[in-house]
Backbone as JSON Lines, residues from 0, in Angstrom:
{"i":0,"aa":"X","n":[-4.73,-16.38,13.08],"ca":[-5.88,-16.45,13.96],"c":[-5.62,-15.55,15.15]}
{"i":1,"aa":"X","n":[-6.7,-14.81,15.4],"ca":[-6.16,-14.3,16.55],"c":[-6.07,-14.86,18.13]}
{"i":2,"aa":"X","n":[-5.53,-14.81,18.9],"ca":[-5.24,-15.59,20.44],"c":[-6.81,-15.37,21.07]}
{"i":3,"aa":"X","n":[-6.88,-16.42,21.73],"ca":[-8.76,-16.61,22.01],"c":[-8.01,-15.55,23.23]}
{"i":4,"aa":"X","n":[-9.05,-14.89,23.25],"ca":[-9.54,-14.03,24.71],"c":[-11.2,-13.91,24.93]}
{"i":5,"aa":"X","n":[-11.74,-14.29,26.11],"ca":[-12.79,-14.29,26.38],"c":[-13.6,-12.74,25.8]}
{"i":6,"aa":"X","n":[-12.98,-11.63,26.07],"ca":[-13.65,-10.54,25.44],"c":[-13.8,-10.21,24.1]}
{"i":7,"aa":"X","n":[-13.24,-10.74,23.46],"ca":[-13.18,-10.54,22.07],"c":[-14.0,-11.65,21.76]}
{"i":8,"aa":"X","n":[-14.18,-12.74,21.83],"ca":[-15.33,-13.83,21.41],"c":[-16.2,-13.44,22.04]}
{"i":9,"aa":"X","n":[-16.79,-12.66,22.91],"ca":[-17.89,-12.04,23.7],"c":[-18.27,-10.88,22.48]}
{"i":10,"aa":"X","n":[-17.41,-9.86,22.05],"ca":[-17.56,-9.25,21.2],"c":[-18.06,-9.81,20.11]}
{"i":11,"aa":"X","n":[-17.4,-10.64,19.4],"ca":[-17.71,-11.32,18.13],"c":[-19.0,-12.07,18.09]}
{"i":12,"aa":"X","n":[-19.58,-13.07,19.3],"ca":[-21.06,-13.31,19.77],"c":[-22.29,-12.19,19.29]}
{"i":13,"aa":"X","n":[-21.43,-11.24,20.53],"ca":[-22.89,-10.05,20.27],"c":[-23.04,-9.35,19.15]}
{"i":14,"aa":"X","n":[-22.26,-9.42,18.36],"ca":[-22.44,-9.04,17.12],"c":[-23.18,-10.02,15.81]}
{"i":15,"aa":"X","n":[-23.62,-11.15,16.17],"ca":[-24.28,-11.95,15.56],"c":[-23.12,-12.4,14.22]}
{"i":16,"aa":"X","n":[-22.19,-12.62,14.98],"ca":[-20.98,-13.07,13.96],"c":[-20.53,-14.59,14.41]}
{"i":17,"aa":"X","n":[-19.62,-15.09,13.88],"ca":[-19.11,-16.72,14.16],"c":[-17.03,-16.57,14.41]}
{"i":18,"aa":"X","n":[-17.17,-17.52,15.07],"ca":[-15.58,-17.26,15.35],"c":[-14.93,-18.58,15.19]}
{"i":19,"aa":"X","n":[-13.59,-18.4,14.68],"ca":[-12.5,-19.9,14.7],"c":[-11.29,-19.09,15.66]}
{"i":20,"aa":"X","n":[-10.86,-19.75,16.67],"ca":[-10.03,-18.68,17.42],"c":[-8.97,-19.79,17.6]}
{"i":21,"aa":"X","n":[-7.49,-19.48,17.37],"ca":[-6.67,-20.62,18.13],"c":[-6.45,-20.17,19.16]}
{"i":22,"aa":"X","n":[-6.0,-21.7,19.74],"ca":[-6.38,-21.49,21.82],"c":[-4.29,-21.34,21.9]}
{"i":23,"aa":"X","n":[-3.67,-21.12,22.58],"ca":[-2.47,-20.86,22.81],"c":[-2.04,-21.05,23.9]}
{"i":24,"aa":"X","n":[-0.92,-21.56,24.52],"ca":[-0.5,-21.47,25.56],"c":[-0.49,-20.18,27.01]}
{"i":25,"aa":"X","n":[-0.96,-19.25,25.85],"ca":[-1.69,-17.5,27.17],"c":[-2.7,-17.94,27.54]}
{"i":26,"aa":"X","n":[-3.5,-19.03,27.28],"ca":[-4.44,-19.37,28.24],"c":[-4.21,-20.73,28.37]}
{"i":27,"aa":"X","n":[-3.58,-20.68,29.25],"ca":[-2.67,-22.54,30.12],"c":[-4.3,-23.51,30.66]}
{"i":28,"aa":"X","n":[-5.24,-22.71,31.05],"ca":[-6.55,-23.83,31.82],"c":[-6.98,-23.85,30.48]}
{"i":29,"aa":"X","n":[-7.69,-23.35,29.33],"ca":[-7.95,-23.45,28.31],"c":[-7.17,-24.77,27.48]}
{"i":30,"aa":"X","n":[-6.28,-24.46,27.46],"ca":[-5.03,-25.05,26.94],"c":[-5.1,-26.55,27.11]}
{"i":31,"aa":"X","n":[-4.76,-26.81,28.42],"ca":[-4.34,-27.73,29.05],"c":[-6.04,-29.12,28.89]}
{"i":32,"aa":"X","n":[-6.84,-28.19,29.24],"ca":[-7.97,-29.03,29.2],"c":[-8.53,-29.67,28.04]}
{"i":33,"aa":"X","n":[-8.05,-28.69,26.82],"ca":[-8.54,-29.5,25.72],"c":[-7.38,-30.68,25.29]}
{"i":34,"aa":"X","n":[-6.45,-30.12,25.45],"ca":[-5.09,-31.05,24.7],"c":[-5.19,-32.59,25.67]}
{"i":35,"aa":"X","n":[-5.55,-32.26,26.73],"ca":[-5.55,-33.92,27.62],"c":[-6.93,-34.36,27.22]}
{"i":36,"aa":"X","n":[-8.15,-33.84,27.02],"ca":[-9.47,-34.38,26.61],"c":[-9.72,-34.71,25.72]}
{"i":37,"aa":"X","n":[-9.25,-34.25,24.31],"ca":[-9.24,-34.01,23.06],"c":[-9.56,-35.48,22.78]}
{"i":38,"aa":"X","n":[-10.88,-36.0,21.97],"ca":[-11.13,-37.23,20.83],"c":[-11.93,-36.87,20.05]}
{"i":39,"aa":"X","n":[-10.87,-36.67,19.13],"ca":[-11.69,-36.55,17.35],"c":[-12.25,-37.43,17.35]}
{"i":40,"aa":"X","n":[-13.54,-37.29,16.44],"ca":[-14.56,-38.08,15.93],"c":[-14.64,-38.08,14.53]}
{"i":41,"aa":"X","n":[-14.3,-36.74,13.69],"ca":[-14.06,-36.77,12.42],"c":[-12.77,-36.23,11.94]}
{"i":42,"aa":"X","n":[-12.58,-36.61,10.73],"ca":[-10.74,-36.42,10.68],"c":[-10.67,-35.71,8.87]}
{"i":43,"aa":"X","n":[-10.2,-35.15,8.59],"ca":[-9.76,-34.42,7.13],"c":[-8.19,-34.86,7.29]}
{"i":44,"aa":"X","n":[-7.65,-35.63,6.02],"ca":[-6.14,-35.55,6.02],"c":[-6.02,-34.95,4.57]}
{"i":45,"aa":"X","n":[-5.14,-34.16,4.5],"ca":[-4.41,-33.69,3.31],"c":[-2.63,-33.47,2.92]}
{"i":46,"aa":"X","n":[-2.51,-33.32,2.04],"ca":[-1.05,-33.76,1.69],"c":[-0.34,-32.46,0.6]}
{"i":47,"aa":"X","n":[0.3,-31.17,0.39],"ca":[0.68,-30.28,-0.04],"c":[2.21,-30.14,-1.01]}
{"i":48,"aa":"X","n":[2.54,-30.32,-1.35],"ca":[4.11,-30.45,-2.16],"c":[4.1,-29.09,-2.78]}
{"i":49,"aa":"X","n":[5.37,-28.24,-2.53],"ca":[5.46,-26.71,-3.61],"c":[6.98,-26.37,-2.79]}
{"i":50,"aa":"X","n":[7.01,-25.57,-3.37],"ca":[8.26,-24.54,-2.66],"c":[9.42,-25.7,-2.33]}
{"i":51,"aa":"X","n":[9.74,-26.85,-2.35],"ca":[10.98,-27.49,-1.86],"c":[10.3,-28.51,-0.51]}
{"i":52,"aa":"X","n":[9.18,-28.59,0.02],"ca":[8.6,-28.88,0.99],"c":[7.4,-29.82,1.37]}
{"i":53,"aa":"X","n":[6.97,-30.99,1.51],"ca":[5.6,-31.23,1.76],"c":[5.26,-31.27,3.53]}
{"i":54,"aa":"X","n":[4.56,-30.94,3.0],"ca":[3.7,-30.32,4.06],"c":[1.65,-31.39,4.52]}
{"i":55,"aa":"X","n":[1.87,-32.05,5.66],"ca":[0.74,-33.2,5.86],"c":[0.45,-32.72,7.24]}
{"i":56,"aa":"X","n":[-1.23,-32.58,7.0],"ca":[-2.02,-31.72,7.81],"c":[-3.39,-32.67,8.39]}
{"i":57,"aa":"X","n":[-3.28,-32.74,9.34],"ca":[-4.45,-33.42,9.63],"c":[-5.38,-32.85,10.66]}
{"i":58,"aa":"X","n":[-6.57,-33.09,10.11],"ca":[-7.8,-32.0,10.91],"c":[-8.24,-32.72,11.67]}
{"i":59,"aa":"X","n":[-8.93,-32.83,13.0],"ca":[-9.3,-33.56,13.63],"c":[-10.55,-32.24,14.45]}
{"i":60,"aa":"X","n":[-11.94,-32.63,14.53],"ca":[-12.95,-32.26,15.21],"c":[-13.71,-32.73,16.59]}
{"i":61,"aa":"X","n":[-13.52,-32.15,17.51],"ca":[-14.57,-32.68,18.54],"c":[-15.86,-31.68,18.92]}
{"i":62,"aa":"X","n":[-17.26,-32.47,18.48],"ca":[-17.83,-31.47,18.83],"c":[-18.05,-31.51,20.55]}
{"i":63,"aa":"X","n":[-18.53,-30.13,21.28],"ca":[-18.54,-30.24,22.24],"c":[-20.2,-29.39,22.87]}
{"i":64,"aa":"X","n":[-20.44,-29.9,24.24],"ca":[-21.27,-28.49,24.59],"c":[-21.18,-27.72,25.25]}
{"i":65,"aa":"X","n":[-21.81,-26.72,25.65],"ca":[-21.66,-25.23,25.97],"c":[-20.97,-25.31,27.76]}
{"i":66,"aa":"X","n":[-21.92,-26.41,28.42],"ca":[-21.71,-26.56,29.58],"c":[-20.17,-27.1,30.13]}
{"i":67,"aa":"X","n":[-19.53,-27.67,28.77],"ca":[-18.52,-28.0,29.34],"c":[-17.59,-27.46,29.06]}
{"i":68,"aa":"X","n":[-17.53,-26.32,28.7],"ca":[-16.92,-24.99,28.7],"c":[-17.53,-24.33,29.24]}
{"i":69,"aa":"X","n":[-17.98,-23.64,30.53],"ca":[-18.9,-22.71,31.01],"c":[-18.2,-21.15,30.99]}
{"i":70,"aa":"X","n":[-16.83,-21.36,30.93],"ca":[-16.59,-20.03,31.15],"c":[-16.25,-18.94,29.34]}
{"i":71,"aa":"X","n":[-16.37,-20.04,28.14],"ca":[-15.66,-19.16,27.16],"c":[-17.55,-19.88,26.05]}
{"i":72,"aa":"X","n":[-16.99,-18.94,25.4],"ca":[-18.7,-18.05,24.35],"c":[-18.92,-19.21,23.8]}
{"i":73,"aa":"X","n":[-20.02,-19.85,24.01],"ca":[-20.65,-20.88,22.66],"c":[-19.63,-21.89,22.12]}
{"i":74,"aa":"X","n":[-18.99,-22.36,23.02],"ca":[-17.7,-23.33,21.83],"c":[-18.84,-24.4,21.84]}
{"i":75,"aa":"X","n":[-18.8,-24.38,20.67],"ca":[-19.59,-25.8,20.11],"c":[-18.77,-26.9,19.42]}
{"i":76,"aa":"X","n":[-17.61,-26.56,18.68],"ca":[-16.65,-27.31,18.13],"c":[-14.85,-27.16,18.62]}
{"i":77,"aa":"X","n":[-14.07,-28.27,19.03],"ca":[-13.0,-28.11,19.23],"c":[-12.18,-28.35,17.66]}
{"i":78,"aa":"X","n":[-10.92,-28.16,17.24],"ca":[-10.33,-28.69,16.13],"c":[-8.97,-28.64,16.52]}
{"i":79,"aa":"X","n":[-8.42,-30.01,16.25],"ca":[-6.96,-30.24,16.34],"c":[-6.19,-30.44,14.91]}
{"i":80,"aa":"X","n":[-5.33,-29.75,15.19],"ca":[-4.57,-29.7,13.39],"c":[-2.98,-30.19,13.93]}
{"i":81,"aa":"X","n":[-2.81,-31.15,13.11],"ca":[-1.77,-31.91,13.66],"c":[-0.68,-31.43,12.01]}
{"i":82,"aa":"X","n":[0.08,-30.5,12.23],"ca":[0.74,-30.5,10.6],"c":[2.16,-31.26,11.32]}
{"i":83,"aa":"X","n":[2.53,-31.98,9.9],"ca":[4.08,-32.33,9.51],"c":[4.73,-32.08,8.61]}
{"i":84,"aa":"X","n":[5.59,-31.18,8.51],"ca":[6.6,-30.51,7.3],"c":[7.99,-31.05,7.41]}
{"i":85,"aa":"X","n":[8.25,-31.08,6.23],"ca":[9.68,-31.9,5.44],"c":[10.0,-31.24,4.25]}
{"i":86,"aa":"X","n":[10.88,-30.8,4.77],"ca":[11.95,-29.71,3.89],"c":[13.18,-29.88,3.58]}
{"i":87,"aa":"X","n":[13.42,-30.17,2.45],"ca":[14.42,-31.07,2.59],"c":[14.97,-32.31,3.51]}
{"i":88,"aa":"X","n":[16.12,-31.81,4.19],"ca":[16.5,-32.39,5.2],"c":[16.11,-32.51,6.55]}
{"i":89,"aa":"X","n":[15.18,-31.57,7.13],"ca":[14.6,-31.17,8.29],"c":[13.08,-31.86,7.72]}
{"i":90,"aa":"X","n":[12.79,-32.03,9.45],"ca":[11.54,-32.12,9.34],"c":[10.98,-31.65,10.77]}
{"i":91,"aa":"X","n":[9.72,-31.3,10.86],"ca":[9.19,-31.13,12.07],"c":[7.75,-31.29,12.4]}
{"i":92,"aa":"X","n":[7.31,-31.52,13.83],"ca":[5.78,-31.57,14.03],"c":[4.95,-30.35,14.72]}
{"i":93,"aa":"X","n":[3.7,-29.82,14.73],"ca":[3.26,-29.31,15.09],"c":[1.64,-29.59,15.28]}
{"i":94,"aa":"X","n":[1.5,-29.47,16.5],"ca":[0.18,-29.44,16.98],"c":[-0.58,-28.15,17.97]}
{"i":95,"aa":"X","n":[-1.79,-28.07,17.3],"ca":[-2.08,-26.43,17.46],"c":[-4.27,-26.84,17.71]}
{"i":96,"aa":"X","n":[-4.56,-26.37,18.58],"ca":[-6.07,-26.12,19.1],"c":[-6.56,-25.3,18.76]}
{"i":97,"aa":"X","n":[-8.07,-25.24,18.06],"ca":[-8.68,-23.86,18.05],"c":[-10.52,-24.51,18.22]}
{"i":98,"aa":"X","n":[-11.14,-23.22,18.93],"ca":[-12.25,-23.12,19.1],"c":[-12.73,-22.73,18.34]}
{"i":99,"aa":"X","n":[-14.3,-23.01,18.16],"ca":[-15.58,-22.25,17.22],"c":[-16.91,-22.58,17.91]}
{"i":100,"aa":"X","n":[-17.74,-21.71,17.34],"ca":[-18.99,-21.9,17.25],"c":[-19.9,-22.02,16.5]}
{"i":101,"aa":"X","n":[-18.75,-22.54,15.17],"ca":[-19.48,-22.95,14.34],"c":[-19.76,-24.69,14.76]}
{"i":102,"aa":"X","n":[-20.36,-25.68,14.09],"ca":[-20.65,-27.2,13.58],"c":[-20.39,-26.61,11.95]}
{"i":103,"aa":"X","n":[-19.57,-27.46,11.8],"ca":[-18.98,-28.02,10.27],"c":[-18.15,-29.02,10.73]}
{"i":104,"aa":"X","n":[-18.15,-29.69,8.72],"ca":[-17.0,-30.46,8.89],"c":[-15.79,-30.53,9.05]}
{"i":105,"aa":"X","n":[-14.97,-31.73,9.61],"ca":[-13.59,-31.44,9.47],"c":[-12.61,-30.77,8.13]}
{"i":106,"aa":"X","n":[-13.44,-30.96,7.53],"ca":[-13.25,-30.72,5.76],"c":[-12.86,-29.1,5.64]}
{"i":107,"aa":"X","n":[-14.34,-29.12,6.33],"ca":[-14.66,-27.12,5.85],"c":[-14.01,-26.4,6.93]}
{"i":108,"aa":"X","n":[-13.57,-26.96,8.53],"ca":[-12.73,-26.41,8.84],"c":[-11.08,-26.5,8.52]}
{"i":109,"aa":"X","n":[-10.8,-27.27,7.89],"ca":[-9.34,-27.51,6.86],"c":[-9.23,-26.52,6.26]}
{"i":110,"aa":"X","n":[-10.71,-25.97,5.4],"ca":[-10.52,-25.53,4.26],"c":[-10.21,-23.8,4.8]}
{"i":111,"aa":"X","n":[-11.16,-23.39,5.98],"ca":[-11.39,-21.63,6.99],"c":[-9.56,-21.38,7.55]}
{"i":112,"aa":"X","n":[-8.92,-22.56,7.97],"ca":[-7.81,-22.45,8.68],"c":[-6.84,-22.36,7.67]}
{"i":113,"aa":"X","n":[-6.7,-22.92,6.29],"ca":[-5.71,-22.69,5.07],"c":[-5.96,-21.26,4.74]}
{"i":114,"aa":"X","n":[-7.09,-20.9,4.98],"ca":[-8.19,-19.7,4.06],"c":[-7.08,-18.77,4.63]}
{"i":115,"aa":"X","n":[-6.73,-18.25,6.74],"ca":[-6.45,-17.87,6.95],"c":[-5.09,-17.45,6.55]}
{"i":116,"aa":"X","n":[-4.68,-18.4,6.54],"ca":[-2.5,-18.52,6.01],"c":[-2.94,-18.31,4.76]}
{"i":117,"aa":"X","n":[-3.38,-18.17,3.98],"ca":[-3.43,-17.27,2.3],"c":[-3.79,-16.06,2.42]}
{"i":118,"aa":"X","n":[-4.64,-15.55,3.24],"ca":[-4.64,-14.2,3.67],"c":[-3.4,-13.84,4.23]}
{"i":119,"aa":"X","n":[-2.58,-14.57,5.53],"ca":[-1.36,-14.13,5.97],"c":[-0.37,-13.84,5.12]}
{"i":120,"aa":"X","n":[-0.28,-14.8,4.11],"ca":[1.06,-14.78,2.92],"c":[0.39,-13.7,2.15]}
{"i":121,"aa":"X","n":[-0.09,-13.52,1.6],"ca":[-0.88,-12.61,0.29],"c":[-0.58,-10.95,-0.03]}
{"i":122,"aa":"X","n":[-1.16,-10.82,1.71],"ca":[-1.03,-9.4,2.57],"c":[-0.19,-9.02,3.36]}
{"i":123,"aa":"X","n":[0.21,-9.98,4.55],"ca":[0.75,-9.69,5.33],"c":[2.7,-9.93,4.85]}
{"i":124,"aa":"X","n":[2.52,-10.73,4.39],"ca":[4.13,-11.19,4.42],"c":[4.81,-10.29,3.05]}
{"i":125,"aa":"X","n":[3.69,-9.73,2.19],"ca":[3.83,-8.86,0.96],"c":[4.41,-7.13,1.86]}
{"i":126,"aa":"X","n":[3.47,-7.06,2.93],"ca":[3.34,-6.08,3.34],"c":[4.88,-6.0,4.05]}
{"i":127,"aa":"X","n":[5.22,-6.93,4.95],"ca":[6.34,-6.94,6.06],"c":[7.82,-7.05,4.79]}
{"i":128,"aa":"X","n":[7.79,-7.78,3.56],"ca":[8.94,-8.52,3.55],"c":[9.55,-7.49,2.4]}
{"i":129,"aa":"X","n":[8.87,-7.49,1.21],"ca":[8.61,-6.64,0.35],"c":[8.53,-5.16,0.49]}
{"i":130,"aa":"X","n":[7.63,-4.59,0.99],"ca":[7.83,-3.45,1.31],"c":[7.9,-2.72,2.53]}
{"i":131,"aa":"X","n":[9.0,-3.84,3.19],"ca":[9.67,-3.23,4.54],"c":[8.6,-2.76,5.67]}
{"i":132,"aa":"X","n":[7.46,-3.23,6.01],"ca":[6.58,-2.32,6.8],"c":[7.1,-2.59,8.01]}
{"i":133,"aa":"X","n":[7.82,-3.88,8.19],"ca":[8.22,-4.33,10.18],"c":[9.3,-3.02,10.16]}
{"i":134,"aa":"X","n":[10.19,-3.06,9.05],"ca":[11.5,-1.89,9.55],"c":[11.1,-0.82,9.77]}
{"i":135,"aa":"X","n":[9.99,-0.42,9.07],"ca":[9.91,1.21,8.53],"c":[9.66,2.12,10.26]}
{"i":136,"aa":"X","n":[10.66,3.02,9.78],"ca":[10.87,3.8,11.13],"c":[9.72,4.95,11.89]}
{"i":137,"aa":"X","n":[8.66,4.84,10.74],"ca":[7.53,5.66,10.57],"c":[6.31,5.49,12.14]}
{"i":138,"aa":"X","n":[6.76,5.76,13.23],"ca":[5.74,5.21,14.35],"c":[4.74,6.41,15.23]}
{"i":139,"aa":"X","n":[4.82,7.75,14.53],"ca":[4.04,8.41,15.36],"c":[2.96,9.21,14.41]}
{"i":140,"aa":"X","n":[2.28,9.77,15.36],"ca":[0.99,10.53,14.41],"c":[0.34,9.99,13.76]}
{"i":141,"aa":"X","n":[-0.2,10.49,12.05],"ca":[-0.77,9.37,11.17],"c":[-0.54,9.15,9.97]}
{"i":142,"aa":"X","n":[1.39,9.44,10.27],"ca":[1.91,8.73,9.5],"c":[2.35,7.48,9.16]}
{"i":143,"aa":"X","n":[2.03,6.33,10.06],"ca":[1.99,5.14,9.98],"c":[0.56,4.72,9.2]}
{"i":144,"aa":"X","n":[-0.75,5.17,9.48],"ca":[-1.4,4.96,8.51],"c":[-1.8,4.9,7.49]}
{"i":145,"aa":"X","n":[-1.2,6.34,7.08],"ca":[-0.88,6.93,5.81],"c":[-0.34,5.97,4.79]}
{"i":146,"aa":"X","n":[0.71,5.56,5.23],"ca":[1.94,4.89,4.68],"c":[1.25,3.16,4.25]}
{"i":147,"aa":"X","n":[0.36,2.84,5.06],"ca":[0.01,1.63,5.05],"c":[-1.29,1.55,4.09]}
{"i":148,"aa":"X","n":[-1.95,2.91,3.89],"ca":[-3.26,2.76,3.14],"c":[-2.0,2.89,2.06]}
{"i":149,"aa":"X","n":[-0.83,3.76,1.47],"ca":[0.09,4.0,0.72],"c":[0.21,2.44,-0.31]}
{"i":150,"aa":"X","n":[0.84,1.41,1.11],"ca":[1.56,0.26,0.32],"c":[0.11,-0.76,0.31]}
{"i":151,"aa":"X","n":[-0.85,-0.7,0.16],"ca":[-1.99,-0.97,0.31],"c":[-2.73,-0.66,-1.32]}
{"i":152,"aa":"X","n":[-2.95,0.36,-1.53],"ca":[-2.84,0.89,-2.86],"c":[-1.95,-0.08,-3.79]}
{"i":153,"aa":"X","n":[-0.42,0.32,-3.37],"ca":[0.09,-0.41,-4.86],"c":[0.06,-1.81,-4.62]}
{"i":154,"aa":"X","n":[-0.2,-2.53,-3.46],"ca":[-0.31,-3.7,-3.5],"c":[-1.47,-4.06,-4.56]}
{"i":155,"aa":"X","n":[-2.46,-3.28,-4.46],"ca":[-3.63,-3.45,-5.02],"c":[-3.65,-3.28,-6.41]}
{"i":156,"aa":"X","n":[-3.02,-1.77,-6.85],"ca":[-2.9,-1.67,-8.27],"c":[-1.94,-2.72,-9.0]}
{"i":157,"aa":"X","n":[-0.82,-3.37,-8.32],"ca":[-0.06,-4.59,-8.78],"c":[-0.55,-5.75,-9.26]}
{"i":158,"aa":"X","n":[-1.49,-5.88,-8.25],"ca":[-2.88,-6.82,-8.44],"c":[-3.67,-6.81,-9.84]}
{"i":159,"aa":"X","n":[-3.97,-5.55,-9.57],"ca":[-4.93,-5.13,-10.93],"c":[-4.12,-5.61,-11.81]}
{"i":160,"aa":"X","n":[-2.99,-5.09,-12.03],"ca":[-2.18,-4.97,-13.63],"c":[-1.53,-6.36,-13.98]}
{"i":161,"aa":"X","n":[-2.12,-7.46,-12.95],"ca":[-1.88,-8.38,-13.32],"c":[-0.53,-9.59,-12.91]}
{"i":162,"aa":"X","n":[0.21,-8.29,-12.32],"ca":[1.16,-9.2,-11.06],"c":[1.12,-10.53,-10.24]}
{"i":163,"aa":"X","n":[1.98,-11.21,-10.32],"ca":[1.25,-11.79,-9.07],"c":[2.43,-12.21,-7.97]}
{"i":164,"aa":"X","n":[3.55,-11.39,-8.59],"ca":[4.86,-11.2,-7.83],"c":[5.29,-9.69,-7.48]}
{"i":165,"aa":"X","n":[4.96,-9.46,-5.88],"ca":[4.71,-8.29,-5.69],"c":[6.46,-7.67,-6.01]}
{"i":166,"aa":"X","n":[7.05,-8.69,-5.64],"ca":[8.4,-7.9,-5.51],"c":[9.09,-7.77,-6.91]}
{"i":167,"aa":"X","n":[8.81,-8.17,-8.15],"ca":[8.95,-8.32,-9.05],"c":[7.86,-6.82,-9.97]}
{"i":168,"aa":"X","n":[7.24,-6.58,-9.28],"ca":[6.21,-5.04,-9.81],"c":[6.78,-4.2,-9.03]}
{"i":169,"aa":"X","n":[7.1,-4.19,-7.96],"ca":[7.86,-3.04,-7.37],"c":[9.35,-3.0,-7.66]}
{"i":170,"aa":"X","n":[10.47,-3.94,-8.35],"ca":[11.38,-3.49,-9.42],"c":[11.07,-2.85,-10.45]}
{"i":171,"aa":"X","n":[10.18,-3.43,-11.5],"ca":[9.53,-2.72,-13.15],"c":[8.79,-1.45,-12.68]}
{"i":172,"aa":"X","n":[8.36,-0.68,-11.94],"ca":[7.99,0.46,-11.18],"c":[9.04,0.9,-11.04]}
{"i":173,"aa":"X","n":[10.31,0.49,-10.06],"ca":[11.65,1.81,-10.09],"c":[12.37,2.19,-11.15]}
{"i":174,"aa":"X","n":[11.71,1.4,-12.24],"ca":[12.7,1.7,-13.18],"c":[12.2,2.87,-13.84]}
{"i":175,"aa":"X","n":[10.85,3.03,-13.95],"ca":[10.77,4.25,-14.72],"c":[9.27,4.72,-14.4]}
{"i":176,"aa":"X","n":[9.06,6.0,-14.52],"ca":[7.99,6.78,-14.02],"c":[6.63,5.89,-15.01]}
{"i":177,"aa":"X","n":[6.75,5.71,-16.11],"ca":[5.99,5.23,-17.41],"c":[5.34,3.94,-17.0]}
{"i":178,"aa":"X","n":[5.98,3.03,-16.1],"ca":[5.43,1.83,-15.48],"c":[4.35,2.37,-14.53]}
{"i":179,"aa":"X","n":[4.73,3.41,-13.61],"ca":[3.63,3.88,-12.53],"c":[2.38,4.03,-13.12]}
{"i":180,"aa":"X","n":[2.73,5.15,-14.25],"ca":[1.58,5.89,-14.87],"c":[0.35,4.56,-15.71]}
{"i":181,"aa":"X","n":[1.38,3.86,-16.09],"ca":[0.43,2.41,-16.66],"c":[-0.63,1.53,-15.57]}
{"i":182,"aa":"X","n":[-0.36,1.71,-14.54],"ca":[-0.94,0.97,-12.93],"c":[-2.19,2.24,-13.18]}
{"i":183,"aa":"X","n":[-1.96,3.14,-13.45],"ca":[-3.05,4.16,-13.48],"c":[-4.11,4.54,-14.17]}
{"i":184,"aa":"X","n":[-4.31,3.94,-15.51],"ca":[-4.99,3.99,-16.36],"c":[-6.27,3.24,-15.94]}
{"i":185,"aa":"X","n":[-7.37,4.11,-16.73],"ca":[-8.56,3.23,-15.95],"c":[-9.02,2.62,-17.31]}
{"i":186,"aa":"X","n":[-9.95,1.39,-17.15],"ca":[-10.49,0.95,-18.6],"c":[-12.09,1.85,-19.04]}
């Protein structure tokens, strides 16, 4: 999510668009006011098991009105997501705020805020972990873009050919030119 800033939800407004923004500790009056005010009225709980881990998430909604936020865009809905993860031996809590202007349910905002972290893992963590994009020493001109529409592409053609383990298509690719050329074929 990106960090609420008043100009950018000003942006996103005038564009006849909708926003879910998490609120963060960079804005402490923001912050502070919802976390001491905060009473859900509707609640989504869900429960996750995979990877070695469960993972229990609970959504919590307050709707609100405009006036009592006067200074940030249309918040019409607050949402508190209370997750608890247990991993093995560890466990930990986390509680995290975000604004909208949308009205939905606690449900369907459960469902926009998971939406986001599957986009993060999918793309982003494919992009950083896999094919090195945090290391890559590449930072001037437009060769950083280059490079990113680059791993962007085979992320994509990996996709196509049916992958669904990026790092596992980018081994069967080094091995031989004949794997590339197969990502290439059109139907």
């Amino acid at each position: 999510m990106l960090s609420t800033h008043k100009k950018t939800l000003q942006t996103i407004i005038s564009t006849s668009n909708h926003y879910l923004a998490a609120v963060k500790a960079n804005q402490p009056k923001l912050y502070s006011q919802i976390s001491e005010s905060f009473q859900g009225i509707e609640s989504h709980f869900e429960v996750n098991k995979g990877h070695g881990r469960t993972e229990k998430r609970l959504v919590e909604i307050m709707p609100v009105q405009e006036q009592d936020y006067p200074d940030w865009c249309d918040i019409s809905t607050i949402i508190r997501v209370t997750r608890q993860r247990r991993c093995r031996e560890r466990s930990c809590e986390e509680t995290c705020y975000y604004i909208s202007d949308l009205e939905e349910s606690a449900q369907s905002f459960a469902q926009r805020i998971r939406g986001y972290w599957g986009v993060e893992n999918c793309v982003h963590y494919v992009r950083d972990v896999t094919f090195g994009e945090d290391n890559s020493r590449i930072r001037t001109g437009s060769l950083p873009n280059l490079w990113a529409i680059t791993r962007n592409l085979a992320i994509n053609l990996d996709r196509e050919a049916g992958f669904t383990n990026m790092a596992q298509a980018k081994r069967l690719c080094s091995y031989g030119f004949k794997h590339i050329l197969a990502l290439f074929r059109t139907k």
